[in-house]
C-alpha positions in Angstrom: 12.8 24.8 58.1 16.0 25.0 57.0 17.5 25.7 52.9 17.7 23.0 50.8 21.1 23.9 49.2 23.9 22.3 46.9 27.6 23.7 47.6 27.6 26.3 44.9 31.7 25.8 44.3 29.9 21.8 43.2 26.9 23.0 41.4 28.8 25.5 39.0 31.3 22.5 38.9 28.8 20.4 37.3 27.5 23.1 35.1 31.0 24.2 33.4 31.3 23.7 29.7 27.4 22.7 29.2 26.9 26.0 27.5 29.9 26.3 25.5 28.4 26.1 21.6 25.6 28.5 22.7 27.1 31.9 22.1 29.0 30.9 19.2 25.4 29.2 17.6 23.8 32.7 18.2 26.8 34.5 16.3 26.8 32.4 13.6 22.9 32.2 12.8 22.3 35.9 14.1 20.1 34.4 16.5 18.0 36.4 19.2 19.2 37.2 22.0 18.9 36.1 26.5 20.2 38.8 28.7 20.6 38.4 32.0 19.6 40.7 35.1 18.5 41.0 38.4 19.7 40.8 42.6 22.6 38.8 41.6 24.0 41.5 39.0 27.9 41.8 39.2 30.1 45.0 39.3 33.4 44.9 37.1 35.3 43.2 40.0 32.9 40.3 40.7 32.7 40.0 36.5 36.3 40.0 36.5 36.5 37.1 38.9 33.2 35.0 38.2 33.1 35.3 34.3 34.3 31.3 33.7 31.2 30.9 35.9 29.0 32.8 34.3 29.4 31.7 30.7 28.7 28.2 31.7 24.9 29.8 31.7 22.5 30.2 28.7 22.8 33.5 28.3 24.0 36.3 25.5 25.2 38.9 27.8 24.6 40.2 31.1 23.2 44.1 32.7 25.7 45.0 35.5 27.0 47.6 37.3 29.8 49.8 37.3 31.2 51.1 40.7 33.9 54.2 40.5 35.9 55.8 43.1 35.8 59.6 44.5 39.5 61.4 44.8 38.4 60.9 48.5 37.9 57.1 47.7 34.5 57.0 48.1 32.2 54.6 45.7 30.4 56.6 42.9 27.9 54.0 41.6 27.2 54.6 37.9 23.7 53.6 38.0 22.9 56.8 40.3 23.0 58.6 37.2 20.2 61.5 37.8 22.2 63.1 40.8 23.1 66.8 40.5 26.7 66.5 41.7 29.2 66.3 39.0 31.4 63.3 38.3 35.1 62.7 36.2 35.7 60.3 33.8 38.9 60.0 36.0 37.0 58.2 38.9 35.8 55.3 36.1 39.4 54.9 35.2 39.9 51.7 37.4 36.9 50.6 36.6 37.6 50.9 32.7 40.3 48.5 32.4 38.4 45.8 34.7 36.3 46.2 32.2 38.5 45.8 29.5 40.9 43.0 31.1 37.8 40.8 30.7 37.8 38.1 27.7 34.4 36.9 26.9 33.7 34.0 24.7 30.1 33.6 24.8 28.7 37.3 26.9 28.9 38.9 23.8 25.8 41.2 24.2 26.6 43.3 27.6 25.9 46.7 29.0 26.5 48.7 31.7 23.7 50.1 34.0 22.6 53.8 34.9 19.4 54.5 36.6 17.1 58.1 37.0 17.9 58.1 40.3 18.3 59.6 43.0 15.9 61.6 40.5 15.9 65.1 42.7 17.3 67.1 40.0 14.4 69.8 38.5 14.0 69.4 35.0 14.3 73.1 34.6 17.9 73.2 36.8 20.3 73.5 34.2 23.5 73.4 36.2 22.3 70.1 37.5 21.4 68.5 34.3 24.6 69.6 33.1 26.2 67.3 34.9 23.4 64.7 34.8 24.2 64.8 30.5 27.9 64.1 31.3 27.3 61.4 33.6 25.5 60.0 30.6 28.5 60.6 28.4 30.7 58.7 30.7 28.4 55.9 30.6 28.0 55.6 26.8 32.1 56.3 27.2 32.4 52.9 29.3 30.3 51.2 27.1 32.0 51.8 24.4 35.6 51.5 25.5 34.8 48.2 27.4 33.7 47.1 23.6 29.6 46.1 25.1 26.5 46.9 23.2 25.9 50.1 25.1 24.4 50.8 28.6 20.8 50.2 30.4 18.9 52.6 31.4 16.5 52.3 34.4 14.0 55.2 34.6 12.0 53.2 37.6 12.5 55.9 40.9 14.1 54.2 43.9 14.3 57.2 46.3 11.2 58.5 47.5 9.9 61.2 47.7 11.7 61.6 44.3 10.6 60.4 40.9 12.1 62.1 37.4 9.4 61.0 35.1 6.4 62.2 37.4 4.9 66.0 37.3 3.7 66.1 40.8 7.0 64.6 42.4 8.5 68.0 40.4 9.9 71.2 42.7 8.5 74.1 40.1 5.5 72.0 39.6 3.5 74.9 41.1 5.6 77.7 38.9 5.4 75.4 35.7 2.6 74.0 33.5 2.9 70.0 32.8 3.2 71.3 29.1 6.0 73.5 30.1 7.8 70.2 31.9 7.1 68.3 28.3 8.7 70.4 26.6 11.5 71.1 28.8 11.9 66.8 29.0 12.3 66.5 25.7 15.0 69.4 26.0 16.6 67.8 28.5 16.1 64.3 26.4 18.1 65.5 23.2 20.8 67.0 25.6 21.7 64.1 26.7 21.4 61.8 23.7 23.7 64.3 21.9 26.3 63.6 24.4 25.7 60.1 24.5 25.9 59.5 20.6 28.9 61.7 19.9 30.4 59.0 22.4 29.2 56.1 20.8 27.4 56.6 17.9 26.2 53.1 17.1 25.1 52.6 20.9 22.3 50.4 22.3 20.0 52.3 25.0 18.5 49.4 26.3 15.7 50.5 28.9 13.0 48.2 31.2 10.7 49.9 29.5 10.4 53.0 27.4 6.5 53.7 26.0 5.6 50.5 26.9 4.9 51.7 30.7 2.3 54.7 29.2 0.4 52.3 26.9 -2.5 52.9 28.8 -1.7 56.8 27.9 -1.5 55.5 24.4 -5.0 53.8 24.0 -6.8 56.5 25.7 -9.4 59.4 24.2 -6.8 62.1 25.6 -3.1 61.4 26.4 -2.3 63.7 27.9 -4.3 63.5 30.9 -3.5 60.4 31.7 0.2 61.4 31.5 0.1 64.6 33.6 -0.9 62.5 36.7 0.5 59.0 36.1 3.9 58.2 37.7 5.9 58.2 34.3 3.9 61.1 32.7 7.2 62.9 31.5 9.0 60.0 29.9 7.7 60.0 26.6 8.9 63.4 25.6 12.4 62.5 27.2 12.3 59.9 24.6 11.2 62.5 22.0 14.0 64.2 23.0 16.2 61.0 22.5 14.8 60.5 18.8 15.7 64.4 17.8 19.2 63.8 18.8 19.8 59.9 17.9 22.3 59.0 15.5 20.9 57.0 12.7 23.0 53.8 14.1 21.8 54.1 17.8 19.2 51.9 18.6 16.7 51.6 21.5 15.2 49.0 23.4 11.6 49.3 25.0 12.2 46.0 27.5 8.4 45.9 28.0 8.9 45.2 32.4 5.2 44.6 32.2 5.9 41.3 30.3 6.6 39.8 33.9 2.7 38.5 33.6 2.5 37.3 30.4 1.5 34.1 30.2 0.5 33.1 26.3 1.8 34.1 22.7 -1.2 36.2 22.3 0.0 39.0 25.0 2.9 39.2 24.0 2.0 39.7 20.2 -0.5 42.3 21.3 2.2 43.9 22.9 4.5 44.3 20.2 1.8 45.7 18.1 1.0 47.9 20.6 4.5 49.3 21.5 5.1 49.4 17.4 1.5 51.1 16.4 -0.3 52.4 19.2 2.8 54.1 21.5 3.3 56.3 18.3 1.1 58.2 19.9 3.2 59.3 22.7 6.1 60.1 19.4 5.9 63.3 17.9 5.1 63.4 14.4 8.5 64.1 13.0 9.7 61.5 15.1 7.5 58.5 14.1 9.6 57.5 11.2 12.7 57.2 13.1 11.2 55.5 16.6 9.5 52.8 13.9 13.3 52.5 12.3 15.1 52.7 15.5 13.2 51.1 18.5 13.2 47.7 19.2 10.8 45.4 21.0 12.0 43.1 24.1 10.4 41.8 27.1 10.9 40.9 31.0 10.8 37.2 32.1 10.3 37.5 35.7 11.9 34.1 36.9 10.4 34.3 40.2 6.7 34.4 39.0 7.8 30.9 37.7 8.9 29.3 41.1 6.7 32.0 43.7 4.5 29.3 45.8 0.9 29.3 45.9 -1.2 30.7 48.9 2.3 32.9 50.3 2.4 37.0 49.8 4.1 35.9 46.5 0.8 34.8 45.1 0.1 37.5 43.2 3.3 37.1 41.2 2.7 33.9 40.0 2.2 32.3 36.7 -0.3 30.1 37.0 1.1 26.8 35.3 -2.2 24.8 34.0 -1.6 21.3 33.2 2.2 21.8 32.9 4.9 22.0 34.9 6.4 25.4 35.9 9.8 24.6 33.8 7.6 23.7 31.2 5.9 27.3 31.4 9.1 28.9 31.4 10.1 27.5 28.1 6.4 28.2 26.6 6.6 31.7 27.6 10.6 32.2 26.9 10.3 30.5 23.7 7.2 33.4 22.8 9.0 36.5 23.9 12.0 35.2 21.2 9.7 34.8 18.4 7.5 38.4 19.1 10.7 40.3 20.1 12.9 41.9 17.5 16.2 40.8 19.1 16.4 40.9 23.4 14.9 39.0 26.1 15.8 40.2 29.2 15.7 37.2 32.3 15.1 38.9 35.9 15.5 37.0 38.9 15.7 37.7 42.4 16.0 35.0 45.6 18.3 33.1 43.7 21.4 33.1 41.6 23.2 32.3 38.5 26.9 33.1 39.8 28.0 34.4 43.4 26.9 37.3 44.6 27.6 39.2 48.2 23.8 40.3 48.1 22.6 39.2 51.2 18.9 38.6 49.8 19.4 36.2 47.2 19.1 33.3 49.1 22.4 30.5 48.7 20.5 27.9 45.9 21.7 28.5 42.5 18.5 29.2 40.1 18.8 25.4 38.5 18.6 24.1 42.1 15.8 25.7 43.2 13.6 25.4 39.5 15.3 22.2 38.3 15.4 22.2 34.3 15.5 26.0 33.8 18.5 26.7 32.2 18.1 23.6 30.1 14.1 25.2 29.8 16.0 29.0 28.4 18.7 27.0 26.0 15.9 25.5 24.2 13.3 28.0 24.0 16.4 30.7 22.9 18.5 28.4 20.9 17.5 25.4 20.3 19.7 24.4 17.2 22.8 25.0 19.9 21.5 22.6 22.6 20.6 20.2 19.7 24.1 20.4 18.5 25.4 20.1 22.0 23.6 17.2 23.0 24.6 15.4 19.7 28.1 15.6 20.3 27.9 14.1 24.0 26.3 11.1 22.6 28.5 10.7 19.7 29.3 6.8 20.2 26.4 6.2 22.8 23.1 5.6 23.0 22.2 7.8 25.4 19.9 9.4 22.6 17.8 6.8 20.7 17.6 7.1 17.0 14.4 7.5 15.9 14.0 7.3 12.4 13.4 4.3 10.8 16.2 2.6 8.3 17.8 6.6 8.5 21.1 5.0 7.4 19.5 3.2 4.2 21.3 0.3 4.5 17.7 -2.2 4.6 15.8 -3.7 2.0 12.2 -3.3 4.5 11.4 -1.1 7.2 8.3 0.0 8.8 6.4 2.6 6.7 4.5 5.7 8.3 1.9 3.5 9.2 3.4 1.2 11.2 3.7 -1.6 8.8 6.6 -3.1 7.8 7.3 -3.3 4.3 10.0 -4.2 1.2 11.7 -1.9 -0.7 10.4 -2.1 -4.6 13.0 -1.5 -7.4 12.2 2.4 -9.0 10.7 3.7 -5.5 11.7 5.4 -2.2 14.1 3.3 0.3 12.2 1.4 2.8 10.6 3.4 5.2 10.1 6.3 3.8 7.5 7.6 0.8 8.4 10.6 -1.6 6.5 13.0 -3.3 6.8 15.5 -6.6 4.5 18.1 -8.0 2.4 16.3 -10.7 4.4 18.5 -13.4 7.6 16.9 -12.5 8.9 13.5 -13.6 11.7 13.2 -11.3 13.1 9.8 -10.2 13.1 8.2 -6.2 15.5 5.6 -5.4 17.9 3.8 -3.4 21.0 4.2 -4.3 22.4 0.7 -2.5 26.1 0.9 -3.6 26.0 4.4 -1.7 23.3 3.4 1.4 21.3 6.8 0.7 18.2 7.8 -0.7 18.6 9.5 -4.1 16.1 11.6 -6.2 17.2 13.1 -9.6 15.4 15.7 -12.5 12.8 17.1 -9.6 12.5 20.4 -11.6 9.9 22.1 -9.3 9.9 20.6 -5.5 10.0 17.0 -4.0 10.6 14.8 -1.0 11.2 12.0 0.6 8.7 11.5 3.8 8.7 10.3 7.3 6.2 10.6 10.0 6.6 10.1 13.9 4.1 9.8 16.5 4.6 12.9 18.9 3.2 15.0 21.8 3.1 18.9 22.7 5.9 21.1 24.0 8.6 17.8 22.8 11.7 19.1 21.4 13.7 17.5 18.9 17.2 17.1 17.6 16.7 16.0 13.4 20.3 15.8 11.5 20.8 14.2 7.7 23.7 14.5 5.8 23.3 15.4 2.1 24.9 15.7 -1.1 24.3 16.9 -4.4 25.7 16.6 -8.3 25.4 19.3 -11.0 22.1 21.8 -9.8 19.7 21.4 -6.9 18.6 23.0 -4.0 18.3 20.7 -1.0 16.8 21.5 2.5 15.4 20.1 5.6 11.1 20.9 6.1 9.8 20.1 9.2 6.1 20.2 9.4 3.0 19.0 11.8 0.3 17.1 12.0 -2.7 16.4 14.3 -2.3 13.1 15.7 -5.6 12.5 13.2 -3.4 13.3 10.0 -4.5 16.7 9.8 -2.3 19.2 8.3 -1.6 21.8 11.1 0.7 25.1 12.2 1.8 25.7 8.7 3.3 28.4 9.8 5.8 26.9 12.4 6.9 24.6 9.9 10.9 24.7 10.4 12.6 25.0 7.3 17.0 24.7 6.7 19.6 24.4 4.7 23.0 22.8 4.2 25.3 24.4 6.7 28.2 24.3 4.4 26.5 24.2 0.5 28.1 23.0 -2.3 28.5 19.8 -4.6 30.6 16.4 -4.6 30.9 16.5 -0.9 28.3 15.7 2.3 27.1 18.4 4.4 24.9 18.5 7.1 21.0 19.5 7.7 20.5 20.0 11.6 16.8 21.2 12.9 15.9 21.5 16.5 12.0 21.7 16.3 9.3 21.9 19.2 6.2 20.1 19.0 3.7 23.2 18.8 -0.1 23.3 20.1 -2.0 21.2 18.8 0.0 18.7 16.7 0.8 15.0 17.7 2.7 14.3 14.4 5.9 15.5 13.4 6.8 15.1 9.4 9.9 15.4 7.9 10.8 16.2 4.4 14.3 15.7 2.6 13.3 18.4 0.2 14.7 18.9 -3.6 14.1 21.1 -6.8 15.8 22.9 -9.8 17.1 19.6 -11.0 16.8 20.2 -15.2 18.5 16.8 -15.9 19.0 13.4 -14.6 22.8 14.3 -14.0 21.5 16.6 -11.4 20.9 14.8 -8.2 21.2 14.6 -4.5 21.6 11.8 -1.6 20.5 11.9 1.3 22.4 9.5 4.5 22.0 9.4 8.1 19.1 10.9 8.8 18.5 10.9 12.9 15.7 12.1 14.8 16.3 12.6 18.9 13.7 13.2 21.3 15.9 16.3 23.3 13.2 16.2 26.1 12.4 13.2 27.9 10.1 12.6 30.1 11.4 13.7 33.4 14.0 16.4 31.9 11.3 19.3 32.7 8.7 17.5 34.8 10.4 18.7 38.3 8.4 20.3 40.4 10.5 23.7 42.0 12.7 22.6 45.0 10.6 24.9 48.2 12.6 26.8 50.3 12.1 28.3 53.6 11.4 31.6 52.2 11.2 33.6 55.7 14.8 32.5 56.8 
């Protein structure tokens, strides 16, 4: 069968300048984080030349590698970190100002890769991990004179029959004692941490996993025997070693690689808590403080397990779907690793691509070909407010995106209400369309204010609203924008809440809740929410919400209130384009 395939040169074509508020969204709301990794990860030459490609695509940074060059011109790949032979900073020179020759606009969040491998260096050869510790100082060196967050750090073993983190893989294993490794990891541990933080003291070690991989250690009656013959048994007291050295400004990232499975909020909440209370066991006591301060959780998205067909030797990497489409899934199970992570998401992929790549296993498709919807499926679940704002500026002028709400620019005297019904405006109540409410102690005034077209609501001491319902269904995302002004005090904001298509009050705690982007009085600004329709709910409710208005001169107007359905129908509904996977 042969590749369904779009010319990639057309396909990034199309895709240019679709992400470009994205980056600049996340700086200015401190919003978490998409990082991208995986068979198509560049070196500083392909970043040099592909990086207009690659911040067309929803992402906050990339993982990538660093290639030097031997004084016999040789490639010295920074990832091979663990080796025993020594390195210069010199050979990295080249690579440095590739590095620095780069000017990104929305990769803001980037780091270079090292790995534990080839991993044949004895944890008790100290001319070996000499030189190990100041290939870890060149990396922390590159990340910080290339101006990224700080570097990955990949402790999986690639090189068999070598493996850094395991006892039995271990030369002196029959001269030392697994407690005598421990304690000469974490040694080895705060070595290199010291060299990496006098580099760069505010660093980011971001890592696939750190504890994460020995929870099972974690949870059990006696750690240590399940760490003295597991494959990663000496990794925890590396860390150890990390946390005794760490500058208070470093910070680490536990990426959580078996996330690739995780298929519901409720895995990956139980494994923040676990990686936050029960890996403390794997911390040494005097350590627990700063690993509580200092470590971070994140997760892996495996994007194949979202495309992988069914009944083919990918089946066992495969999310299984349910009622919804596999886009769909991807945005459920994004959208829950950003709210249960602290900051990082990390995106892996494999037989596709998000920008060129000479890697002659990722097959030609672009990853948007292949799952159709997905990087409009990571922009929503990561930032929606961004794609809202995005979308509303391409249909400025159009009606490409159908208003919604009814008589949102107050300019009618009747309007359907929130039942359905149409109905008149009456002198001393809420603009047609809409209802309000106060808090019985409050005496506050509703109207519409017709020689403005807005709704208007004055002396709400406590809290108020004016309300609009809409009928809606599960995993919809939205787009709602007012404008709003106020006179002498008030608070003002935008409350979205939910409802079961019965009326019920439900998922108070996913109510979405914003403010005036630029605040003040005598002038409009804008309230912008980008909600999705959680589990559950088939009612969406907003509130133009009030309060701390002691007189009648203090007021506010609300005008232009538009709700967007961001999501129709067939926008995540594709089924993944099928490949032949053998070819």
């Amino acid at each position: 069968m042969r590749r369904c395939a779009l010319s990639g040169f057309c396909f990034v074509s199309l895709m240019c300048s679709a992400w470009i508020l994205r980056a600049d969204e996340a700086a200015r709301t401190g919003a978490k984080k998409l990082i991208a990794t995986g068979w198509d990860k560049v070196d500083q030459t392909r970043l040099k030349q592909h990086i207009g490609e690659m911040e067309t695509c929803p992402f906050s940074g990339v993982m990538m590698s660093v290639v030097g060059q031997t004084d016999d011109g040789k490639a010295c790949h920074l990832r091979s970190a663990h080796t025993a032979k020594p390195w210069k900073r010199a050979w990295f020179a080249a690579a440095l100002e590739d590095l620095q020759s780069v000017e990104f606009r929305r990769l803001t969040d980037n780091f270079v890769s090292i790995g534990a491998n080839p991993g044949n260096v004895d944890w008790f050869d100290d001319e070996g991990w000499a030189n190990i510790t100041e290939h870890w100082a060149i990396a922390a060196w590159l990340a910080r004179e290339a101006g990224f967050r700080g570097f990955l750090f990949d402790p999986e073993p690639y090189r068999k029959p070598y493996a850094q983190f395991r006892y039995g893989a271990q030369d002196g294993r029959n001269e030392h004692s697994f407690d005598e490794y421990v304690v000469k990891a974490r040694e080895r541990g705060s070595q290199v941490m010291a060299a990496v933080v006098r580099e760069f003291p505010e660093i980011t070690v971001y890592c696939y996993f750190m504890n994460s991989v020995n929870a099972h250690a974690a949870t059990a009656a006696q750690p240590k025997h399940v760490l003295e013959s597991g494959g990663y048994g000496l990794f925890p007291s590396f860390i150890d070693g990390w946390l005794d050295a760490a500058s208070p400004s470093a910070t680490f990232v536990d990426g959580c690689e078996s996330a690739y499975r995780y298929n519901s909020e409720l895995q990956f909440l139980r494994s923040a808590l676990t990686i936050k209370g029960a890996c403390q066991r794997l911390v040494a006591p005097e350590n627990r403080a700063k690993y509580r301060a200092q470590v971070q959780v994140s997760y892996g998205i495996y994007l194949d397990a979202h495309w992988n067909p069914p009944d083919t030797k990918w089946a066992t990497w495969m999310i299984d779907c349910g009622d919804r489409k596999p886009v769909e899934q991807l945005m459920v199970n994004v959208r829950n690793a950003i709210q249960c992570c602290d900051q990082y998401v990390w995106l892996y992929g494999e037989k596709f691509r998000w920008w060129p790549t000479p890697n002659q296993r990722v097959f030609k498709q672009y990853w948007p070909e292949a799952l159709p919807g997905c990087d409009v499926a990571l922009q929503l679940a990561c930032n929606p407010t961004g794609y809202a704002r995005r979308m509303l500026a391409e249909a400025e002028g159009s009606e490409s995106l159908p208003n919604l709400a009814r008589n949102g620019d107050f300019q009618s005297a009747a309007a359907p209400n929130n039942s359905g019904q149409q109905a008149d405006w009456r002198e001393g109540g809420a603009p047609a369309g809409w209802s309000c409410w106060q808090l019985k102690a409050d005496e506050g005034t509703f109207t519409w204010d017709k020689d403005l077209g807005a709704a208007k609501a004055s002396a709400i001491s406590e809290s108020g609203c004016f309300i609009q319902t809409y009928d809606v269904a599960e995993g919809e995302c939205y787009a709602i924008r007012a404008r709003v002004k106020t006179s002498g005090r008030t608070r003002t904001w935008l409350r979205v809440r939910w409802q079961t298509a019965e009326g019920r009050w439900t998922q108070q705690s996913l109510d979405v809740v914003v403010g005036p982007e630029t605040p003040g009085t005598d002038s409009w600004a804008q309230l912008l929410a980008a909600p999705t329709v959680p589990e559950g709910a088939g009612k969406l409710v907003v509130l133009l919400g009030m309060g701390s208005q002691e007189s009648p001169e203090d007021a506010v107007w609300f005008d232009d209130v538009q709700v967007h359905l961001l999501t129709p129908a067939d926008l995540l509904k594709r089924d993944p384009v099928r490949c032949d996977l053998e070819q």
